[in-house]
N, CA, C and O atoms as CSV, one atom per row, in Angstrom:
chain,resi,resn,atom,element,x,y,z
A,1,UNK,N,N,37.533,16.649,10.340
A,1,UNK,CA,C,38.118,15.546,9.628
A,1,UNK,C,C,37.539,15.526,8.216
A,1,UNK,O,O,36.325,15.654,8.058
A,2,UNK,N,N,38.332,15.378,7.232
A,2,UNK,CA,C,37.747,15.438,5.944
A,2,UNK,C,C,37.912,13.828,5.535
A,2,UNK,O,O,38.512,13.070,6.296
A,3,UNK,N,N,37.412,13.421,4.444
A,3,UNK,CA,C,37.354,12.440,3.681
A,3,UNK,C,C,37.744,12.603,2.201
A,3,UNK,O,O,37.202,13.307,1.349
A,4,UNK,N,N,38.974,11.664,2.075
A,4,UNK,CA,C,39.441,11.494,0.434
A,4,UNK,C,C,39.062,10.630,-0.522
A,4,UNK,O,O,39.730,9.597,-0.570
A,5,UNK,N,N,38.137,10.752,-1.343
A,5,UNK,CA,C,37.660,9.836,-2.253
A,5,UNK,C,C,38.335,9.998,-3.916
A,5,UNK,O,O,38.322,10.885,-4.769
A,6,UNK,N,N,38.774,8.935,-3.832
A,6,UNK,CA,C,39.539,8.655,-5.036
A,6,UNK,C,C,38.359,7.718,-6.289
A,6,UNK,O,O,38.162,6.519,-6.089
A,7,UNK,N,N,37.875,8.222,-7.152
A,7,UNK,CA,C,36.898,7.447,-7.688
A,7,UNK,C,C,37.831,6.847,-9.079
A,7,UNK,O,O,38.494,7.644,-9.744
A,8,UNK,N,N,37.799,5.591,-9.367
A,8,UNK,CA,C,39.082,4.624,-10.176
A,8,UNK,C,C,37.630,4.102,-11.522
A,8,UNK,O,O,36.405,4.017,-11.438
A,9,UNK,N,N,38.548,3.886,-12.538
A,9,UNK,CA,C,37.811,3.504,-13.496
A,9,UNK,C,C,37.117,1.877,-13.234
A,9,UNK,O,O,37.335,1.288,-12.176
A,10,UNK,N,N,36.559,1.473,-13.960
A,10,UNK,CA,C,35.917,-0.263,-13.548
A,10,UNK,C,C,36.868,-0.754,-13.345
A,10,UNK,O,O,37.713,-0.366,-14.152
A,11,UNK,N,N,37.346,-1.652,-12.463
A,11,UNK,CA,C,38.476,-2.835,-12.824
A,11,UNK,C,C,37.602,-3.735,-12.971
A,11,UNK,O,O,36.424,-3.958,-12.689
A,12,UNK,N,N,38.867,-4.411,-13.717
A,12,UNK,CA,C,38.365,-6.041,-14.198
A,12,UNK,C,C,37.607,-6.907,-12.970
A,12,UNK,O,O,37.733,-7.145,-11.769
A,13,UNK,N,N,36.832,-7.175,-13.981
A,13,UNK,CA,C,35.444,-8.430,-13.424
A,13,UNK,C,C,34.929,-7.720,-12.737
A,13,UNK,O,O,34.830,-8.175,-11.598
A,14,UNK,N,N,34.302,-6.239,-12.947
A,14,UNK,CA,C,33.063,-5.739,-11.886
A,14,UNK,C,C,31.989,-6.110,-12.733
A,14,UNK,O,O,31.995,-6.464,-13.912
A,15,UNK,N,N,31.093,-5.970,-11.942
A,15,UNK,CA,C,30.055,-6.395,-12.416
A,15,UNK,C,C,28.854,-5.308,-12.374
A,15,UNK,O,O,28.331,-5.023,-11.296
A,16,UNK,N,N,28.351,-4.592,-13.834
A,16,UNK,CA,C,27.778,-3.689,-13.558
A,16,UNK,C,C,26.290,-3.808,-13.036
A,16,UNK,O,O,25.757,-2.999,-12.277
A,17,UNK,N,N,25.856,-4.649,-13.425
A,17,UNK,CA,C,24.392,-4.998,-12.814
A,17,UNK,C,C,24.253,-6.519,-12.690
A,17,UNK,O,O,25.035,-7.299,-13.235
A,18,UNK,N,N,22.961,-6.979,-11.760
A,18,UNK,CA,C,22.902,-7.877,-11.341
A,18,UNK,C,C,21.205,-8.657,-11.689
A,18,UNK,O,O,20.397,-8.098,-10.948
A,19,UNK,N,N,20.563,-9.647,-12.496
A,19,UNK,CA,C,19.106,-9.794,-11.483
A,19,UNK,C,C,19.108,-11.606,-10.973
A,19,UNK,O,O,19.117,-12.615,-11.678
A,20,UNK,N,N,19.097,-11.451,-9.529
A,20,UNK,CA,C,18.568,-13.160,-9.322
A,20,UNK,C,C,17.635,-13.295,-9.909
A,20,UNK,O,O,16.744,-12.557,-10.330
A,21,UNK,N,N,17.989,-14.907,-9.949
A,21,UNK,CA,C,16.895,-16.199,-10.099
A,21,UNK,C,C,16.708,-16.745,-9.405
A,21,UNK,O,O,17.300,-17.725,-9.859
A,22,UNK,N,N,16.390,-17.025,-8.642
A,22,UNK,CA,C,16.127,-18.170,-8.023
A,22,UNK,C,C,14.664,-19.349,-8.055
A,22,UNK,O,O,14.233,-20.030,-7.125
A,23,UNK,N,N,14.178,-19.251,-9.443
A,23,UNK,CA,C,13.704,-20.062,-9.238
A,23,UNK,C,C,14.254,-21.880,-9.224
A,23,UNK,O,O,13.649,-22.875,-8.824
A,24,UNK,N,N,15.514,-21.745,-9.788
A,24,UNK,CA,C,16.568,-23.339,-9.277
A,24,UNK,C,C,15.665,-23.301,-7.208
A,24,UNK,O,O,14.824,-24.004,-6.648
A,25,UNK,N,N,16.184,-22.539,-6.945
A,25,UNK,CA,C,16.079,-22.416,-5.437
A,25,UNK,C,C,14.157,-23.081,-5.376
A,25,UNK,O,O,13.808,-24.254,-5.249
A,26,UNK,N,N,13.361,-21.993,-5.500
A,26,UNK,CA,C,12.252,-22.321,-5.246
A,26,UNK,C,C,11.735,-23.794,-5.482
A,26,UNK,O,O,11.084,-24.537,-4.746
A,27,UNK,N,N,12.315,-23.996,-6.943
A,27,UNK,CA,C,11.687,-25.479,-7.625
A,27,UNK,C,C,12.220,-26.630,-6.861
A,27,UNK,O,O,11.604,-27.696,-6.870
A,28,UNK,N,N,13.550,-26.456,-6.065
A,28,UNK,CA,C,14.424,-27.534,-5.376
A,28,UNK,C,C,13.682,-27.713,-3.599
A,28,UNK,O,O,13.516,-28.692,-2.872
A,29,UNK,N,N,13.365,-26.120,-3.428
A,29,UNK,CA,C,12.856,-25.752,-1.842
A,29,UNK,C,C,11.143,-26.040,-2.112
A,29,UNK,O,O,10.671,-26.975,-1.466
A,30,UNK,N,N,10.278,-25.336,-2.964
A,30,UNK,CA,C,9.107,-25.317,-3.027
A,30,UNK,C,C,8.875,-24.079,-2.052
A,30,UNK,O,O,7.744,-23.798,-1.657
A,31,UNK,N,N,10.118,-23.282,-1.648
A,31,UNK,CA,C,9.918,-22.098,-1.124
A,31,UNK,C,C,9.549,-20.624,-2.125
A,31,UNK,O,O,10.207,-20.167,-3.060
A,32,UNK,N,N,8.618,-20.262,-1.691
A,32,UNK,CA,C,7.881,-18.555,-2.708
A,32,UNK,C,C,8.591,-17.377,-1.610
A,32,UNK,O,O,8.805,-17.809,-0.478
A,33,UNK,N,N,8.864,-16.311,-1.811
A,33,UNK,CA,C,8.746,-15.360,-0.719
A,33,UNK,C,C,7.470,-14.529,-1.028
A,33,UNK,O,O,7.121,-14.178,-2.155
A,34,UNK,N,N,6.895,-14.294,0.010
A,34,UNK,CA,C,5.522,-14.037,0.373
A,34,UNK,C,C,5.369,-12.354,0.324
A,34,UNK,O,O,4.237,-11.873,0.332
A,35,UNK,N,N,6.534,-11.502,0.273
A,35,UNK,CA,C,6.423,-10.119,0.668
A,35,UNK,C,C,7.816,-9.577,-0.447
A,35,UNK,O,O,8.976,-9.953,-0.611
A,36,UNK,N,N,6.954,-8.529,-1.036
A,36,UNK,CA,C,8.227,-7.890,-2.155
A,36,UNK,C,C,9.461,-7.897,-1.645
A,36,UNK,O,O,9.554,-8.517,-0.586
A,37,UNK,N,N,10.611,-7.323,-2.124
A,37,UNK,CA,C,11.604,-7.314,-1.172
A,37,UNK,C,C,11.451,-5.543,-1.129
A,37,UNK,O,O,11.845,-5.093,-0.054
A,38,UNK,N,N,11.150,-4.909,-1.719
A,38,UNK,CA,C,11.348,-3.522,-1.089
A,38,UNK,C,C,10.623,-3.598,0.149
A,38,UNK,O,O,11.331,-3.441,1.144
A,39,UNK,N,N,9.316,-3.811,0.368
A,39,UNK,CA,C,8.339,-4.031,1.819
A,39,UNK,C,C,9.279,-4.808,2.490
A,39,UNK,O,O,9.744,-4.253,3.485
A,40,UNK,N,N,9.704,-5.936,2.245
A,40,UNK,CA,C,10.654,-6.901,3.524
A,40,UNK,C,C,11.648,-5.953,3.906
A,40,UNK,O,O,11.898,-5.872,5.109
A,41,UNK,N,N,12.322,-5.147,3.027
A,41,UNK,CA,C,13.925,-4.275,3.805
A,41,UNK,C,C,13.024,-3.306,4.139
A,41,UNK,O,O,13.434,-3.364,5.298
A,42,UNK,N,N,12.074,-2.368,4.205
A,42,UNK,CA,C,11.297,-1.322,4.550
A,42,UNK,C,C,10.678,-1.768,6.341
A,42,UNK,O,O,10.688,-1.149,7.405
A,43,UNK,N,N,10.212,-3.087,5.937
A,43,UNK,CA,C,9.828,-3.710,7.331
A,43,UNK,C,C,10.856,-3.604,8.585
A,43,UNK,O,O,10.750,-3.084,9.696
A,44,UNK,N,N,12.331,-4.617,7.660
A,44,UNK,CA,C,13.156,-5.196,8.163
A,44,UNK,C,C,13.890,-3.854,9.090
A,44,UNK,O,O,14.158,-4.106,10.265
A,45,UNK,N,N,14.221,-2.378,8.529
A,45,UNK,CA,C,14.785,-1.609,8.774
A,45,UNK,C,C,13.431,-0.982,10.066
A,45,UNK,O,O,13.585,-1.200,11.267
A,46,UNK,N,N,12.773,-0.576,9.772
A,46,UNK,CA,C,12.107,-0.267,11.000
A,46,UNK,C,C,11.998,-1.302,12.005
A,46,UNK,O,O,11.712,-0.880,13.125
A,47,UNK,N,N,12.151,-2.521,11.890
A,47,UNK,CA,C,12.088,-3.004,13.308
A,47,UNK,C,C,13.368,-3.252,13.621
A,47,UNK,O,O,13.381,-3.593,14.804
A,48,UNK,N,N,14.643,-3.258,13.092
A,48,UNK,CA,C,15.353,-2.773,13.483
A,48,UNK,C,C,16.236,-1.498,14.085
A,48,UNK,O,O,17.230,-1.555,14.809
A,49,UNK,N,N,15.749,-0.667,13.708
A,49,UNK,CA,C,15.414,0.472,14.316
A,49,UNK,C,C,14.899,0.846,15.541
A,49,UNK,O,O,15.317,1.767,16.244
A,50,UNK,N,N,13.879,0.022,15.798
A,50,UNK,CA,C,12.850,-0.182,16.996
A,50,UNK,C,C,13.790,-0.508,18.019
A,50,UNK,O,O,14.330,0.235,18.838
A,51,UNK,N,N,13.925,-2.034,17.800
A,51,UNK,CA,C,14.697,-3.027,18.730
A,51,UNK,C,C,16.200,-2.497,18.915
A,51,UNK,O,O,16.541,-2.754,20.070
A,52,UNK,N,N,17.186,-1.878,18.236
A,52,UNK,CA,C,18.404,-1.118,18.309
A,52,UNK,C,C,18.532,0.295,18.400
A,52,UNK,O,O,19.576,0.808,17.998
A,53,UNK,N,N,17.380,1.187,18.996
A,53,UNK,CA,C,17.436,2.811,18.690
A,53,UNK,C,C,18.739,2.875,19.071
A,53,UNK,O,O,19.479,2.104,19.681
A,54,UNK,N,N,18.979,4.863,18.176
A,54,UNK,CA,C,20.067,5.120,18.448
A,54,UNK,C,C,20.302,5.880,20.001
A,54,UNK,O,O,19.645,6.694,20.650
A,55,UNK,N,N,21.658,5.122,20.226
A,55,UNK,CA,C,21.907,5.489,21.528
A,55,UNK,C,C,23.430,6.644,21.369
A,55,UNK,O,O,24.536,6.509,21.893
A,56,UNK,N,N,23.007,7.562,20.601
A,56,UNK,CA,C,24.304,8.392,21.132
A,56,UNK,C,C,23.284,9.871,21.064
A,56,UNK,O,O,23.469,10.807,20.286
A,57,UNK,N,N,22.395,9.790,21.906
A,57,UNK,CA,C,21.896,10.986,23.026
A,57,UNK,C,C,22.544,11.911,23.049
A,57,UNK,O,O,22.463,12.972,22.430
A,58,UNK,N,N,23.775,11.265,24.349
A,58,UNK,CA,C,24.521,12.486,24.942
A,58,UNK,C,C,25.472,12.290,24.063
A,58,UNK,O,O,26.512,12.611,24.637
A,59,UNK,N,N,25.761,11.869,22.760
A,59,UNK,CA,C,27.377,12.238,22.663
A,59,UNK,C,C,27.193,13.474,21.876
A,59,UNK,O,O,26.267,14.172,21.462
A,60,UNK,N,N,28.820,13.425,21.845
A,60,UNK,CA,C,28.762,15.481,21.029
A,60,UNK,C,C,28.303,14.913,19.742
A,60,UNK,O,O,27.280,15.529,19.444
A,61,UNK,N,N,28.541,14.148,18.961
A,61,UNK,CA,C,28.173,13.864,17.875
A,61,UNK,C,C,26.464,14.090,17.617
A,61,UNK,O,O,26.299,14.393,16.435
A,62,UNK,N,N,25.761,14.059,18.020
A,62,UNK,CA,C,23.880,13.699,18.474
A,62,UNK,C,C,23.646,14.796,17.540
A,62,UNK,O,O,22.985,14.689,16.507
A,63,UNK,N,N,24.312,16.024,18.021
A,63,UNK,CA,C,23.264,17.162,17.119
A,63,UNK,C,C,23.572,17.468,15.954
A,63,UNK,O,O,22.992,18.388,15.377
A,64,UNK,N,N,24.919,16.481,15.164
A,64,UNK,CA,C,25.057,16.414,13.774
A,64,UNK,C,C,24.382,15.257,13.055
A,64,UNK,O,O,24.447,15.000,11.853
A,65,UNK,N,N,23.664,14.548,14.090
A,65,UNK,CA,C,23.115,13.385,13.018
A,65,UNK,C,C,21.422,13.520,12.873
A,65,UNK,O,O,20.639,13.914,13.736
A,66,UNK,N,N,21.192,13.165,11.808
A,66,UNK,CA,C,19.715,12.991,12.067
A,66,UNK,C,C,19.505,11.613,11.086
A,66,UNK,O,O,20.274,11.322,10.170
A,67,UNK,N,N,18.431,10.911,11.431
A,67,UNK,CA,C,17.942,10.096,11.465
A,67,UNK,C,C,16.959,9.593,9.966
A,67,UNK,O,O,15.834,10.032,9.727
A,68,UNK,N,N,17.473,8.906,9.370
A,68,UNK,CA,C,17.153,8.767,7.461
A,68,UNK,C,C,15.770,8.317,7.775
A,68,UNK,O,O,15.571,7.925,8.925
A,69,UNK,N,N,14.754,8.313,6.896
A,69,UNK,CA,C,14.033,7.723,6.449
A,69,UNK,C,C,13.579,7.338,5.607
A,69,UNK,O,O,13.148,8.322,5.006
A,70,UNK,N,N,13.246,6.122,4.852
A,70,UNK,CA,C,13.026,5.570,3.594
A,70,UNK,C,C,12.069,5.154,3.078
A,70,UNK,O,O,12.129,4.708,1.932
């Protein structure tokens, strides 16, 4: 099975980059987050990982995939 990727110029209202604020949020909550966010998704993905391993073992698919790490 192949895949067709058609890559299209910007359309209107993309948005090329992004940075939150939230300090509105913090100053209203008095909430900080306590852990970078690269460490929180680094965390977040290994214990998900853990708690959901992959379960296609036996399928034919198994010996084309391998398993990312970040």
């Amino acid at each position: 099975m192949t895949t067709l990727v058609e890559l299209l110029p910007l359309q209107p209202g993309a948005v090329l980059n992004t940075c939150a604020d939230a300090s509105d949020l913090a100053q209203a909550t008095g909430f900080q987050p306590g852990i970078a966010l690269d460490e929180g998704l680094g965390r977040f993905i290994a214990w998900f990982r853990d708690y959901y391993p992959l379960r296609i073992a036996h399928s034919s698919l198994a010996s084309g995939l391998q398993r990312r790490t970040l």
